[in-house]
Z-matrix of the N, CA and C atoms (Angstrom, degrees):
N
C 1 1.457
C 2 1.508 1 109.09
N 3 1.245 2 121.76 1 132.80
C 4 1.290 3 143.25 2 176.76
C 5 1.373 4 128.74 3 -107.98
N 6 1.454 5 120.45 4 101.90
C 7 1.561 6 126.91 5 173.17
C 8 1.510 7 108.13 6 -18.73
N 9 1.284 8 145.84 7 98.58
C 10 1.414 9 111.25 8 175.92
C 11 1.754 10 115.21 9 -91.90
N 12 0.760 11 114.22 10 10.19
C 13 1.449 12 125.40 11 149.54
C 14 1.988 13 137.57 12 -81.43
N 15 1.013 14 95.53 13 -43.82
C 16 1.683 15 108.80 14 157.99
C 17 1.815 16 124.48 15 -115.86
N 18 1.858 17 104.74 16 9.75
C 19 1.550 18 95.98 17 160.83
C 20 1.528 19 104.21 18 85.38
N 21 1.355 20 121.92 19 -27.22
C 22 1.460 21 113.92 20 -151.55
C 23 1.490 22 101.65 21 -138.65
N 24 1.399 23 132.10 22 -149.24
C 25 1.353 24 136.57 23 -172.04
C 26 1.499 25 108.49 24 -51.42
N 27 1.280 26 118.46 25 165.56
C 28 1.519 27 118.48 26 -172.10
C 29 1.215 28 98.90 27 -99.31
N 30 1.536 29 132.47 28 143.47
C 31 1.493 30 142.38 29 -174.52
C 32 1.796 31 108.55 30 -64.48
N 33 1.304 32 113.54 31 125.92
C 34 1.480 33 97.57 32 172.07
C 35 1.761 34 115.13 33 -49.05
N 36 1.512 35 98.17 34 138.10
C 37 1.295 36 111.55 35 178.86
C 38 1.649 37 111.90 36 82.63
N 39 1.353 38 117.26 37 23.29
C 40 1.413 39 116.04 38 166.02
C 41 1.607 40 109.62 39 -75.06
N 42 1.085 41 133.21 40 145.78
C 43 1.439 42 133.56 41 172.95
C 44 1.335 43 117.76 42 -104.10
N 45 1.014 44 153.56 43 175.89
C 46 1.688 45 145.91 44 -144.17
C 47 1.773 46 91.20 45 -178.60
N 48 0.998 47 115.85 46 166.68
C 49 1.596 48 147.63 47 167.26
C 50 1.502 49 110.73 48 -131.42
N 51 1.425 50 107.87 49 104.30
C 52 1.797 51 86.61 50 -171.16
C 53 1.471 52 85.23 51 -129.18
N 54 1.573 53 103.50 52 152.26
C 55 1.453 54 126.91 53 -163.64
C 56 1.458 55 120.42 54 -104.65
N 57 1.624 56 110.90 55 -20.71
C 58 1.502 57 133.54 56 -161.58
C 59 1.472 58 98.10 57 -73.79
N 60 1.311 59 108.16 58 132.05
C 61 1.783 60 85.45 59 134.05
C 62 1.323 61 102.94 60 -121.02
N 63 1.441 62 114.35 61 150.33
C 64 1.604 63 137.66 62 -154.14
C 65 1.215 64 123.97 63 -151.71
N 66 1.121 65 126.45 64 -173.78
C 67 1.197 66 139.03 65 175.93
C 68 1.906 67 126.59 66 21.09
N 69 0.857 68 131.37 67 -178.60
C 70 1.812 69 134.90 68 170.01
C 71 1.095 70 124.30 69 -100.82
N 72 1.180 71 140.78 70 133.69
C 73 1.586 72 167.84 71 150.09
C 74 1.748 73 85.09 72 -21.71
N 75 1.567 74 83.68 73 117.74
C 76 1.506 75 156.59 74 20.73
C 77 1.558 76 97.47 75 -100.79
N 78 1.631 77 119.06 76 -17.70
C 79 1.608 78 90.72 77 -170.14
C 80 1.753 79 111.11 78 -116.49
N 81 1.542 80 89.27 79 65.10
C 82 1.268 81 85.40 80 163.79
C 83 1.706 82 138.56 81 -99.92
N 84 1.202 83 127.65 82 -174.30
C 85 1.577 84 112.57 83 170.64
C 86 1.759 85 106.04 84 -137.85
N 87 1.972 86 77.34 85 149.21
C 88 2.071 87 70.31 86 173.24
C 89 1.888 88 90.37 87 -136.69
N 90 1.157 89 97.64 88 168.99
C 91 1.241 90 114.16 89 170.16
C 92 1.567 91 115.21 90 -28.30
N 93 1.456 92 126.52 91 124.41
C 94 1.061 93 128.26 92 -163.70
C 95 1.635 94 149.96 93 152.00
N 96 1.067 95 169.79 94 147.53
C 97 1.326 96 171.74 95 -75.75
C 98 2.083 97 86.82 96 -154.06
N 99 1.111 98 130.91 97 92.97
C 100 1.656 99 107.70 98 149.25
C 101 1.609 100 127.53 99 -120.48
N 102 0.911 101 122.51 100 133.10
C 103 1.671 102 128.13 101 174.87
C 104 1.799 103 115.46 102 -63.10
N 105 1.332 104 104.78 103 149.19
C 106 2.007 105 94.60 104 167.92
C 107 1.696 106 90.93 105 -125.39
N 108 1.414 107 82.29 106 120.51
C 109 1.433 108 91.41 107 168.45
C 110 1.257 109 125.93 108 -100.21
N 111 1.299 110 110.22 109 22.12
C 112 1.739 111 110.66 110 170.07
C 113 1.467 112 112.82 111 123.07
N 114 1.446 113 100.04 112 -7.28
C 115 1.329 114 107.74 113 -167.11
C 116 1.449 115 131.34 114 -146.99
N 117 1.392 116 87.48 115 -46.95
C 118 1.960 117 120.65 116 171.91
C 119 1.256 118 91.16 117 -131.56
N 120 1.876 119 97.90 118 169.17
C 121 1.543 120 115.04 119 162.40
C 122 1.571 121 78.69 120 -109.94
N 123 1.870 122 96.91 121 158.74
C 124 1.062 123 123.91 122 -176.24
C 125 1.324 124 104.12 123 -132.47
N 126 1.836 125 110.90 124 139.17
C 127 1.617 126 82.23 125 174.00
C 128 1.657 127 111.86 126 -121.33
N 129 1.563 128 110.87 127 155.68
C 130 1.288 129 127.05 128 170.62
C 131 1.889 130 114.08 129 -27.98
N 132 1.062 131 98.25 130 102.76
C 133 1.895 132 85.54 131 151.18
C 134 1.014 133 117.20 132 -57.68
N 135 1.499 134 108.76 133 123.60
C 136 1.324 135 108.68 134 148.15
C 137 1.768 136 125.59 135 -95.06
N 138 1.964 137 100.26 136 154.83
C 139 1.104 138 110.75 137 -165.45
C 140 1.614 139 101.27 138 -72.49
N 141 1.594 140 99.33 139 164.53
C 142 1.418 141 117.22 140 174.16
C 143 1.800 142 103.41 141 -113.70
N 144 1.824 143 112.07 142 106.24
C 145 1.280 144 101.91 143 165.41
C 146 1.522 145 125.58 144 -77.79
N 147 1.405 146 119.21 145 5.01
C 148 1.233 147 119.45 146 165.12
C 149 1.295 148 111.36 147 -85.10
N 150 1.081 149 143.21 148 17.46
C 151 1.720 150 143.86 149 159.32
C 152 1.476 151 104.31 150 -108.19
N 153 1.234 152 109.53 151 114.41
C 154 1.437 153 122.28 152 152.40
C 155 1.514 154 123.55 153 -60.40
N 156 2.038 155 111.58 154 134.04
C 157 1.039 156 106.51 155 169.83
C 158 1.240 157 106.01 156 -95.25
N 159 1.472 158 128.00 157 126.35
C 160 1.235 159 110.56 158 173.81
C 161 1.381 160 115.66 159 -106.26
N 162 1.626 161 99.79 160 159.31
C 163 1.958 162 116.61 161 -179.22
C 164 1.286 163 104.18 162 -133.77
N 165 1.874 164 102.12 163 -159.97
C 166 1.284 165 87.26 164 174.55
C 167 1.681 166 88.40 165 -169.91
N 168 1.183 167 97.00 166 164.53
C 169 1.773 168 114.89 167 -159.61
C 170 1.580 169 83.28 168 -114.46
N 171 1.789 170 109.11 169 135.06
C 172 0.810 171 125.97 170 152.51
C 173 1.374 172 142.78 171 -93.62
N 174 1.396 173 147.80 172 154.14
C 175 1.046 174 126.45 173 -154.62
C 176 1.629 175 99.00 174 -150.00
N 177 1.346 176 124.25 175 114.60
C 178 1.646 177 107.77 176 166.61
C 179 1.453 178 122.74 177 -111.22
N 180 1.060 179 75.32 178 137.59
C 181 2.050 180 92.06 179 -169.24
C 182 1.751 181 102.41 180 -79.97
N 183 1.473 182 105.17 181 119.07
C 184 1.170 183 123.91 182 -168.53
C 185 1.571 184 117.25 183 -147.21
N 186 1.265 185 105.09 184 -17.81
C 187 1.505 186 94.59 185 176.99
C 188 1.654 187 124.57 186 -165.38
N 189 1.660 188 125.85 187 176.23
C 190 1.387 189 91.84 188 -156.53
C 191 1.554 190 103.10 189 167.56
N 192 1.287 191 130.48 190 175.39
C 193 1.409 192 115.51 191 171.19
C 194 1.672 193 113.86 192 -127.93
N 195 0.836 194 129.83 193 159.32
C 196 1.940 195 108.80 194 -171.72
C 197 1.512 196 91.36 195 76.22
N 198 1.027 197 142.13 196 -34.62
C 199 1.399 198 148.83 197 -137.48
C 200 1.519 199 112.50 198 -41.06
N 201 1.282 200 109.14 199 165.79
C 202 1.649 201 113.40 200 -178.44
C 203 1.301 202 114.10 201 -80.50
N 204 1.333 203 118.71 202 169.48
C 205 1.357 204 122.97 203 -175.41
C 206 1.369 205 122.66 204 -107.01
N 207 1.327 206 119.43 205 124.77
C 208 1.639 207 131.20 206 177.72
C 209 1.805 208 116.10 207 -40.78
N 210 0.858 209 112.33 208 153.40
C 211 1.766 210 93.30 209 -174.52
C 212 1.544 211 94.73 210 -179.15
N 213 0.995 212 115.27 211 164.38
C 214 1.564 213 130.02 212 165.17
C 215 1.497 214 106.53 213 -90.71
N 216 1.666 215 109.74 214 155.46
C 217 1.468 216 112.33 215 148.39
C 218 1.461 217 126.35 216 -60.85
N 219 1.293 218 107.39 217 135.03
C 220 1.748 219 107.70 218 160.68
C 221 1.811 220 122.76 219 -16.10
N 222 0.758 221 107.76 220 91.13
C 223 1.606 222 113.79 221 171.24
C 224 1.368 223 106.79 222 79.68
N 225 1.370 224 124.78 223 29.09
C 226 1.628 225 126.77 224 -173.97
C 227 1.466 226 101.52 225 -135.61
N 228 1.272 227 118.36 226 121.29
C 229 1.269 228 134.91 227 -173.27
C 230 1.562 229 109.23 228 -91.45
N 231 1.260 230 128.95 229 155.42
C 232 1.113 231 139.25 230 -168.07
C 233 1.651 232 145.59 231 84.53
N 234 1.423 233 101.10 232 -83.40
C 235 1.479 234 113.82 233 -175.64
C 236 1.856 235 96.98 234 -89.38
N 237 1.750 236 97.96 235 142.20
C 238 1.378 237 116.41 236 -172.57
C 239 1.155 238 119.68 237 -98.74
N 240 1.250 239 133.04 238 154.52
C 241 1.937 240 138.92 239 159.32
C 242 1.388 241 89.39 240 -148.56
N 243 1.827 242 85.95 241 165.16
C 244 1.591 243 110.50 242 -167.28
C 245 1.420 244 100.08 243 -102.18
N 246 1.530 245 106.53 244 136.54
C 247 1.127 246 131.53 245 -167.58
C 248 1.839 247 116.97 246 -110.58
N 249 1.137 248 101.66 247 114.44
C 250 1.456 249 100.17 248 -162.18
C 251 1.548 250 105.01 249 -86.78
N 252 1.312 251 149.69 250 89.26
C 253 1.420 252 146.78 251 -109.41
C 254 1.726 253 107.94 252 -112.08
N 255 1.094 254 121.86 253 168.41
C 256 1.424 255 120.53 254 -161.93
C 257 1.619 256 92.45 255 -103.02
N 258 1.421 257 124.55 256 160.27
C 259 1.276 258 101.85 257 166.58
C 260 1.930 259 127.43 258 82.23
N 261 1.385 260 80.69 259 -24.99
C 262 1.915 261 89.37 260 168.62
C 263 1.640 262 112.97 261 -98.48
N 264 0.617 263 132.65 262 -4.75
C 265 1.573 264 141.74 263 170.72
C 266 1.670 265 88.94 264 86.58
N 267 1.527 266 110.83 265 -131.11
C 268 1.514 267 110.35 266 169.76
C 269 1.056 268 123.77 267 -51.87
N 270 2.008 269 136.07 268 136.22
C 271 1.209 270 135.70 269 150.80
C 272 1.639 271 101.70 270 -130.14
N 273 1.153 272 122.08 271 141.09
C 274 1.539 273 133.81 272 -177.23
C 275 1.556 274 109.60 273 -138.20
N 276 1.484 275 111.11 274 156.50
C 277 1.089 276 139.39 275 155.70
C 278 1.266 277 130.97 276 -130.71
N 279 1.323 278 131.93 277 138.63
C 280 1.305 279 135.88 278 -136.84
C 281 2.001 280 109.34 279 -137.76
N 282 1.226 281 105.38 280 124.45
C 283 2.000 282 107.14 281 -179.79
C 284 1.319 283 94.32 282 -178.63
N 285 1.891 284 78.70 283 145.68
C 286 1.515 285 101.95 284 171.36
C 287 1.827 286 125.75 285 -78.70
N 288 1.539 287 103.56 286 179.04
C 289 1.538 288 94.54 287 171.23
C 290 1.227 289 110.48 288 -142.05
N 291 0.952 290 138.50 289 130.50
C 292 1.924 291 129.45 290 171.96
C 293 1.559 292 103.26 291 -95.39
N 294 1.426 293 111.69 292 156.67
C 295 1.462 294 100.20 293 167.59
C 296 1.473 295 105.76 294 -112.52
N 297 0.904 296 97.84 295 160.14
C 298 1.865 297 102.78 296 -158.82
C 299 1.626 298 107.43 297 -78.88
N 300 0.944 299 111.67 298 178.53
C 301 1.530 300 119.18 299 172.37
C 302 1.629 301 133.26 300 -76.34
N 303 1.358 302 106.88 301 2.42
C 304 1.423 303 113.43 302 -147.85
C 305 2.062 304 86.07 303 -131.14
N 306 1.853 305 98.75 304 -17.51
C 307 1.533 306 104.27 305 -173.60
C 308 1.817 307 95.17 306 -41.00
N 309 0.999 308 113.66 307 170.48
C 310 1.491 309 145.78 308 154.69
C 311 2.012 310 117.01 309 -87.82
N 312 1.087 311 107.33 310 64.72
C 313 2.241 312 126.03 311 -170.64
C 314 1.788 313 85.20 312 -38.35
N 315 1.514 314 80.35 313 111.71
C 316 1.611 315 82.93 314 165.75
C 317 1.231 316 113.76 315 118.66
N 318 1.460 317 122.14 316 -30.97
C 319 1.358 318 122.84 317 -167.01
C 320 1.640 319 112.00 318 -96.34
N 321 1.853 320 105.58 319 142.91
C 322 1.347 321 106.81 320 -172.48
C 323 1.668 322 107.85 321 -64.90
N 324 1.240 323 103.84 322 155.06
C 325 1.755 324 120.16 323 -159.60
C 326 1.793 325 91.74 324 -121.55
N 327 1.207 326 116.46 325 136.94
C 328 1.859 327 113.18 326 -179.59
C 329 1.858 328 101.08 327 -130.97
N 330 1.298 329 107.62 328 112.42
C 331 1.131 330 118.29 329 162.05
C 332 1.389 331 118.66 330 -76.85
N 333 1.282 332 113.41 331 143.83
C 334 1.518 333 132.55 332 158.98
C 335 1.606 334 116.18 333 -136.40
N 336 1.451 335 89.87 334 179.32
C 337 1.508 336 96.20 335 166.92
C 338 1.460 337 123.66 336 -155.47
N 339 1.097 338 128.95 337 148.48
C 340 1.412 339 127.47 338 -158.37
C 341 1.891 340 100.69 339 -102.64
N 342 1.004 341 95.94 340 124.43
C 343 1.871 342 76.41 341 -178.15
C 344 1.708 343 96.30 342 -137.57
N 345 1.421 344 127.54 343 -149.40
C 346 1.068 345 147.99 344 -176.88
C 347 1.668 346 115.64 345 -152.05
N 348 1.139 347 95.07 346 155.54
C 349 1.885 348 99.27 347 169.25
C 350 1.572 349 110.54 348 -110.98
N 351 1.571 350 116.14 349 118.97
C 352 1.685 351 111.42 350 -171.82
C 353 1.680 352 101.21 351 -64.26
N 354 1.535 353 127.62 352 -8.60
C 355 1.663 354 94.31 353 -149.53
C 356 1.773 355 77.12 354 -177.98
N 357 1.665 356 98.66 355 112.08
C 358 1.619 357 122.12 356 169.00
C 359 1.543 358 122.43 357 -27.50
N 360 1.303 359 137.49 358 68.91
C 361 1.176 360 118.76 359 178.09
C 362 1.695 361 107.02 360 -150.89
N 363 1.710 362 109.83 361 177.07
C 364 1.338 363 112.35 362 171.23
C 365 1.349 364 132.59 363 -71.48
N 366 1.005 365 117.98 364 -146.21
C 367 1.570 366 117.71 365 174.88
C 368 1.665 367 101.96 366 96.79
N 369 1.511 368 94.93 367 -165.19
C 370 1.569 369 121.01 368 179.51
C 371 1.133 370 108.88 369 -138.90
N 372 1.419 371 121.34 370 137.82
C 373 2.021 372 137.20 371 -178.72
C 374 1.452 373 107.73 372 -107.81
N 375 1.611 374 126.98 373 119.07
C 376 0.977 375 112.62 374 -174.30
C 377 1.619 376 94.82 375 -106.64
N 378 1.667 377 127.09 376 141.66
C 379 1.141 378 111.80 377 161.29
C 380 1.529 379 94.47 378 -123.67
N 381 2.176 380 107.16 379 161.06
C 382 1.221 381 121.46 380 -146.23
C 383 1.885 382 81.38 381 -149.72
N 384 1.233 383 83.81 382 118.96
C 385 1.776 384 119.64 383 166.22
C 386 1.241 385 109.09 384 -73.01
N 387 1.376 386 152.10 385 152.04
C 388 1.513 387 154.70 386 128.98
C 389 1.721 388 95.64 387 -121.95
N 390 1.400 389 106.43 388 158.45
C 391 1.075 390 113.99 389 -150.18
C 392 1.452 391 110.93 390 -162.39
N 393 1.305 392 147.73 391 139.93
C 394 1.835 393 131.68 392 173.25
C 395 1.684 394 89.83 393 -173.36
N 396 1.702 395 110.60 394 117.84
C 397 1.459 396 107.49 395 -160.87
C 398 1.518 397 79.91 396 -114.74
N 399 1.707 398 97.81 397 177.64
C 400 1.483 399 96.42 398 163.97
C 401 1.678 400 102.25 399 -175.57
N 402 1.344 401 134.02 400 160.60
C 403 1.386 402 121.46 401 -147.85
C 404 2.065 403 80.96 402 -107.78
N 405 1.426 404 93.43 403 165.30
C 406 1.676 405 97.76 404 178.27
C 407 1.778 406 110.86 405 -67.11
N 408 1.215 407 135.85 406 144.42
C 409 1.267 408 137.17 407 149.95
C 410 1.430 409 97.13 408 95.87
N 411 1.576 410 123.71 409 -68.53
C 412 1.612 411 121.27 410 -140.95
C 413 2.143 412 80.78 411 -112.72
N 414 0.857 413 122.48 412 -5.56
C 415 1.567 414 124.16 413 -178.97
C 416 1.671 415 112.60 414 -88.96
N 417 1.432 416 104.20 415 152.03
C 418 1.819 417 94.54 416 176.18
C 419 1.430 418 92.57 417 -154.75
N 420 1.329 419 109.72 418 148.88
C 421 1.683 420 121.02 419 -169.60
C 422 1.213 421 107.93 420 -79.28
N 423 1.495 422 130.62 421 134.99
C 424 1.264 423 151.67 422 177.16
C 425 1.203 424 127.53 423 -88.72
N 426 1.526 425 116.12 424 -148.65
C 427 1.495 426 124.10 425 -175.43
C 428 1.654 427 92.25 426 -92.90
N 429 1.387 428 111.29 427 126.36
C 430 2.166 429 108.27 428 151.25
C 431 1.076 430 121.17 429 -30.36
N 432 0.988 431 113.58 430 136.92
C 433 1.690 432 141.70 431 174.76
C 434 1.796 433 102.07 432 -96.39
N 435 1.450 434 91.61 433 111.25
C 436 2.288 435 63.34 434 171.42
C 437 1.753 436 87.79 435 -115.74
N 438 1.633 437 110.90 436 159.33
C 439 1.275 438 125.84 437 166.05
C 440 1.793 439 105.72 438 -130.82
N 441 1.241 440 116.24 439 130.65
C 442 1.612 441 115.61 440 179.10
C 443 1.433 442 87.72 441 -137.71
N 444 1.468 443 90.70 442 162.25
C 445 1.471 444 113.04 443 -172.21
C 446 1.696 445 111.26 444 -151.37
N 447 0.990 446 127.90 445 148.93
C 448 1.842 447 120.81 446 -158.12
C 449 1.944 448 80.95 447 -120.84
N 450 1.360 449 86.51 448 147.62
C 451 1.748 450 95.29 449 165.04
C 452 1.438 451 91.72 450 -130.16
N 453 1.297 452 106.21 451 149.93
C 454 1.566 453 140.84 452 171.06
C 455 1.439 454 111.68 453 -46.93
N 456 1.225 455 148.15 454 -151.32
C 457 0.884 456 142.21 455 162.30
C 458 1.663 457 91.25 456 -178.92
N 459 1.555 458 126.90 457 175.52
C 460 1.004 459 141.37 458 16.37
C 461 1.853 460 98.11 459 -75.90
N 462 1.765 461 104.14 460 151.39
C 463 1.082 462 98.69 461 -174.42
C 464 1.486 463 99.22 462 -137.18
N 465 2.105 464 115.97 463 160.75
C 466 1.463 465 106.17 464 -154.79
C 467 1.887 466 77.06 465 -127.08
N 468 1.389 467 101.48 466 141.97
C 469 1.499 468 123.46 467 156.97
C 470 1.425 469 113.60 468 -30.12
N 471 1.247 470 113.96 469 107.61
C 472 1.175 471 128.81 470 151.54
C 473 1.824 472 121.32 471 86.22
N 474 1.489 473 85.90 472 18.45
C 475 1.407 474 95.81 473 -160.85
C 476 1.929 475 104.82 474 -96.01
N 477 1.307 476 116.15 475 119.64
C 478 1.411 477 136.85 476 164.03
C 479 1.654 478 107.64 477 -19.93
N 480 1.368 479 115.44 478 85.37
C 481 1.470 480 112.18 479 155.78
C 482 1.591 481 122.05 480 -106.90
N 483 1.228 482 106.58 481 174.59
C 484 1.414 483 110.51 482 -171.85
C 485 1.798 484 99.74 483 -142.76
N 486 1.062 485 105.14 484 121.77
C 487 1.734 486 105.40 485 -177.13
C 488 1.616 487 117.54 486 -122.08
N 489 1.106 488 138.01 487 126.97
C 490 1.515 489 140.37 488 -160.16
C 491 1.317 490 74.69 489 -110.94
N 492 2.206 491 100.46 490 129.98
C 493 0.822 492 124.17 491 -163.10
C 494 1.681 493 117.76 492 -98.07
N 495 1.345 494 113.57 493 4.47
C 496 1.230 495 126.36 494 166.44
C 497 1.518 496 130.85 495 -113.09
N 498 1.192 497 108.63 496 169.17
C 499 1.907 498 86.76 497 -164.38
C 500 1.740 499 109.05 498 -80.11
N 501 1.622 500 126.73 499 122.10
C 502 1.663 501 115.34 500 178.26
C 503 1.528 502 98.24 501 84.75
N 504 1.352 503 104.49 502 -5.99
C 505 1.952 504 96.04 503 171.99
C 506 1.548 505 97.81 504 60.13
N 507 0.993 506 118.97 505 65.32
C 508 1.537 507 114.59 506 173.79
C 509 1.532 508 104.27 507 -113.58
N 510 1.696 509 128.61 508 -5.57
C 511 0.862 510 127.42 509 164.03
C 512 1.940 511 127.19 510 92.12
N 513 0.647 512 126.24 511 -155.94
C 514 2.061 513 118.61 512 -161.46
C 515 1.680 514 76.09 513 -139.43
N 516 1.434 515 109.81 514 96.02
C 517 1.738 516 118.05 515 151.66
C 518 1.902 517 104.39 516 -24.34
N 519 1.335 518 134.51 517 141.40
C 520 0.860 519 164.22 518 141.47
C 521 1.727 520 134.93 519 -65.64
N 522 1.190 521 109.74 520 -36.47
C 523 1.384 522 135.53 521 -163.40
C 524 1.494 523 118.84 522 -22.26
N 525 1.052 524 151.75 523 78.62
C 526 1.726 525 145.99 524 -151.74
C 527 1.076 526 112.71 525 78.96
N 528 1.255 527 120.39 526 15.04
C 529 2.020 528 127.66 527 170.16
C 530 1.426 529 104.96 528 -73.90
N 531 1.358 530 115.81 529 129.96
C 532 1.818 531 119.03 530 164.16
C 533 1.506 532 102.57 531 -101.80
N 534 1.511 533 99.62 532 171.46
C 535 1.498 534 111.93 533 162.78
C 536 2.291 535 115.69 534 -46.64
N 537 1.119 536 114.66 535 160.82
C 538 1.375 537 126.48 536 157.66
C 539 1.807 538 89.78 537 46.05
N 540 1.133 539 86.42 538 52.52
C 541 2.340 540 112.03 539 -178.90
C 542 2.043 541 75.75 540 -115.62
N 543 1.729 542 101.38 541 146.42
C 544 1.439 543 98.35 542 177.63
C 545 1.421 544 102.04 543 -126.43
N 546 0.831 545 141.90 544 137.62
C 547 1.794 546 148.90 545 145.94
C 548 1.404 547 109.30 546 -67.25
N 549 1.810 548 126.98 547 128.88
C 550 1.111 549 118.46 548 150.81
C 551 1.144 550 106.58 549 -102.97
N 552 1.632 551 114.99 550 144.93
C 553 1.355 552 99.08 551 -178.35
C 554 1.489 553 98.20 552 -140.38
N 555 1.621 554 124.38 553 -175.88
C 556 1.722 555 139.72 554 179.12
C 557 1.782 556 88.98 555 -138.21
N 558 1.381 557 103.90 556 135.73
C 559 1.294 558 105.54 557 142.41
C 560 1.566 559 120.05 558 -117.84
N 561 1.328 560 112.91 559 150.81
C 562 1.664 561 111.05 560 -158.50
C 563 1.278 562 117.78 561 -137.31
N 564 1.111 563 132.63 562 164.53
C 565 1.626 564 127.36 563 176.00
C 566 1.446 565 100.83 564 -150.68
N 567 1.419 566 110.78 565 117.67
C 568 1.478 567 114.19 566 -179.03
C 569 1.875 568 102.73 567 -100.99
N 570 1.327 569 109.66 568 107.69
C 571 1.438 570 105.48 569 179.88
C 572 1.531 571 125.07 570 -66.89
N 573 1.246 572 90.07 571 -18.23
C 574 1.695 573 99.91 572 -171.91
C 575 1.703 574 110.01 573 -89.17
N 576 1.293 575 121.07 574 14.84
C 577 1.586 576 118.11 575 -152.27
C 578 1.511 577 70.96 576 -105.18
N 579 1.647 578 104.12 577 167.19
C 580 1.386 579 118.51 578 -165.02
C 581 1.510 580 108.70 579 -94.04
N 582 1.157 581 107.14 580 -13.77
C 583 1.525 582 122.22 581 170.87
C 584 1.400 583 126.57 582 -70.29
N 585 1.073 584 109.68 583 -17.35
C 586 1.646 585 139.81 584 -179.81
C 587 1.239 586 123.32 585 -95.90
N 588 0.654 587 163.55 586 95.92
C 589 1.772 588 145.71 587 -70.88
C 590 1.931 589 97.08 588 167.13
N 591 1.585 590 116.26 589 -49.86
C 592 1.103 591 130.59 590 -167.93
C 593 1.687 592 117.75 591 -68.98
N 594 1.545 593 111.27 592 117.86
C 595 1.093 594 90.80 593 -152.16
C 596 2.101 595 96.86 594 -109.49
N 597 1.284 596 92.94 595 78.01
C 598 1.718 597 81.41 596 -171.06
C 599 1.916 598 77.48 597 -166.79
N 600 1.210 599 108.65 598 -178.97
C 601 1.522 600 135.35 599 -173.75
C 602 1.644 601 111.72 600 -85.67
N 603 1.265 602 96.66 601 136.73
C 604 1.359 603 94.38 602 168.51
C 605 1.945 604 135.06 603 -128.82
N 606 0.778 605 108.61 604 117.48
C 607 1.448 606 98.72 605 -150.48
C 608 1.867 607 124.16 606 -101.11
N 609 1.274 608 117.63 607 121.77
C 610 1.122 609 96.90 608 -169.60
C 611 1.273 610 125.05 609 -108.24
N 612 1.557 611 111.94 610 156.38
C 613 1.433 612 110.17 611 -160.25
C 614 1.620 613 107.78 612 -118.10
N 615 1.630 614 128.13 613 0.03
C 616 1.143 615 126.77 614 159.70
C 617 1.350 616 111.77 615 -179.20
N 618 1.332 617 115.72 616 153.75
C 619 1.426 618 121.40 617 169.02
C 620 1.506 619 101.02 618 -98.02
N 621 1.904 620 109.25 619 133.83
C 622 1.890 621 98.96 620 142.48
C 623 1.234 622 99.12 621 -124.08
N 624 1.784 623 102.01 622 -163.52
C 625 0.927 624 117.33 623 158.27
C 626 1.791 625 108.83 624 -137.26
N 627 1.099 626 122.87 625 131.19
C 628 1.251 627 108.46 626 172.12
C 629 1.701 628 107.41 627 -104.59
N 630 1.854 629 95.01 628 141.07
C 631 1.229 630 115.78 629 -163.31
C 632 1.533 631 103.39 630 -123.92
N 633 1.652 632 94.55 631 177.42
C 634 1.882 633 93.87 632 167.79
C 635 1.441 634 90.96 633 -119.60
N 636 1.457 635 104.10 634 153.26
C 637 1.241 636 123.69 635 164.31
C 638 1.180 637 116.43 636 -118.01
N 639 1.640 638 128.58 637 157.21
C 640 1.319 639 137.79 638 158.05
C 641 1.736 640 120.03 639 -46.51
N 642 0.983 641 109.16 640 124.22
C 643 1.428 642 119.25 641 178.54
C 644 1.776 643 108.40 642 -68.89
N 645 1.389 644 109.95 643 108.04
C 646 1.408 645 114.57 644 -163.99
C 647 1.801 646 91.94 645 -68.55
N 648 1.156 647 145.15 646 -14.96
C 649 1.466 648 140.27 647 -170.33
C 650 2.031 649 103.96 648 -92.43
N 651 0.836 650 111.74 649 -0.96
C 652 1.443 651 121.76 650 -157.59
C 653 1.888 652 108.30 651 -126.63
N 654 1.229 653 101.43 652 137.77
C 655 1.620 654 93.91 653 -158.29
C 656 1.896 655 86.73 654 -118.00
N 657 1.636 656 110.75 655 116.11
C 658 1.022 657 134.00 656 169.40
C 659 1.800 658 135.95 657 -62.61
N 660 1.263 659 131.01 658 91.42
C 661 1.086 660 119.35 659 -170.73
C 662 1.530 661 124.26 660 -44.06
């Protein structure tokens, strides 16, 4: 390879397109992007679009009708979360979601939610998804989707859980979804359902969703 600007060695950090494949291991070449760094050419990784980057969409639960109740933690004074209560039959909270621009159109999206238990005991917690997506412009909102899922119990005060909001975490199909596509959704806790077993408060401290995103190093057809 020849500088074609100074005639002679290539400047560290020239980049090349090379077409060959050549030579033997270790110095061989294949089709591809390589740099000279002064010494060797090196070549570019290339990306893998079959690996998902994954993220995740946050969601704060703030508002709603039936809605849950504000409350403190067990023996912690001050700062509040909504408490979806034992004993009230239905309480819900209600928010939208956009999917961002950078989403991966098409790919399944898995909600959870991180909540707490107000008060040490057994039973079972059922939490209940509603759901009605629809793509921007050429999309229109439908019939609810609900997904619920029961957690086990015995359960301890105040302790950090995380619950995948579909059954086996298999996630909310995608199928003909684009980017800046919105979900409205409710999350709910019916205390009185027979599945629900838990007889104390439950409180939640965030919605996501974990998604895939486009690999910003990787150039997308």
């Amino acid at each position: 390879m020849v500088n074609p600007q100074t005639a002679g060695v290539p400047v560290a950090g020239t980049i090349v397109y090379n077409t060959a494949i050549a030579g033997t291991t270790p110095n061989n070449v294949t089709p591809g992007y390589y740099f000279w760094n002064g010494t060797v050419w090196i070549k570019f990784a290339a990306g893998d679009t079959s690996v998902d980057v994954e993220d995740d969409l946050r969601v704060t639960i703030d508002k709603g009708s039936n809605s849950a109740q504000l409350g403190s933690l067990t023996g912690i004074s001050g700062p509040e979360i909504w408490f979806f209560r034992d004993c009230q039959d239905v309480e819900a909270m209600s928010f939208t979601l956009q999917l961002p621009h950078n989403w991966k159109d098409g790919t399944t999206i898995y909600p959870h939610i991180h909540w707490i238990p107000k008060s040490s005991a057994s039973g079972n917690m059922r939490w209940n998804l509603d759901y009605t997506w629809a793509n921007i412009t050429t999309g229109t909102f439908s019939a609810v989707t609900t997904s619920s899922v029961t957690i086990n119990g015995p359960f301890t005060a105040n302790q950090h859980l995380l619950t995948d909001l579909t059954s086996g975490n298999v996630g909310i199909d995608a199928t003909g979804k684009t980017f800046s596509s919105i979900l409205i959704c409710r999350i709910w806790r019916d205390s009185s359902a027979v599945s629900d077993t838990y007889a104390g408060d439950a409180g939640g401290l965030s919605m996501d969703f974990h998604i895939s995103i486009k690999n910003p190093f990787v150039e997308y057809p």
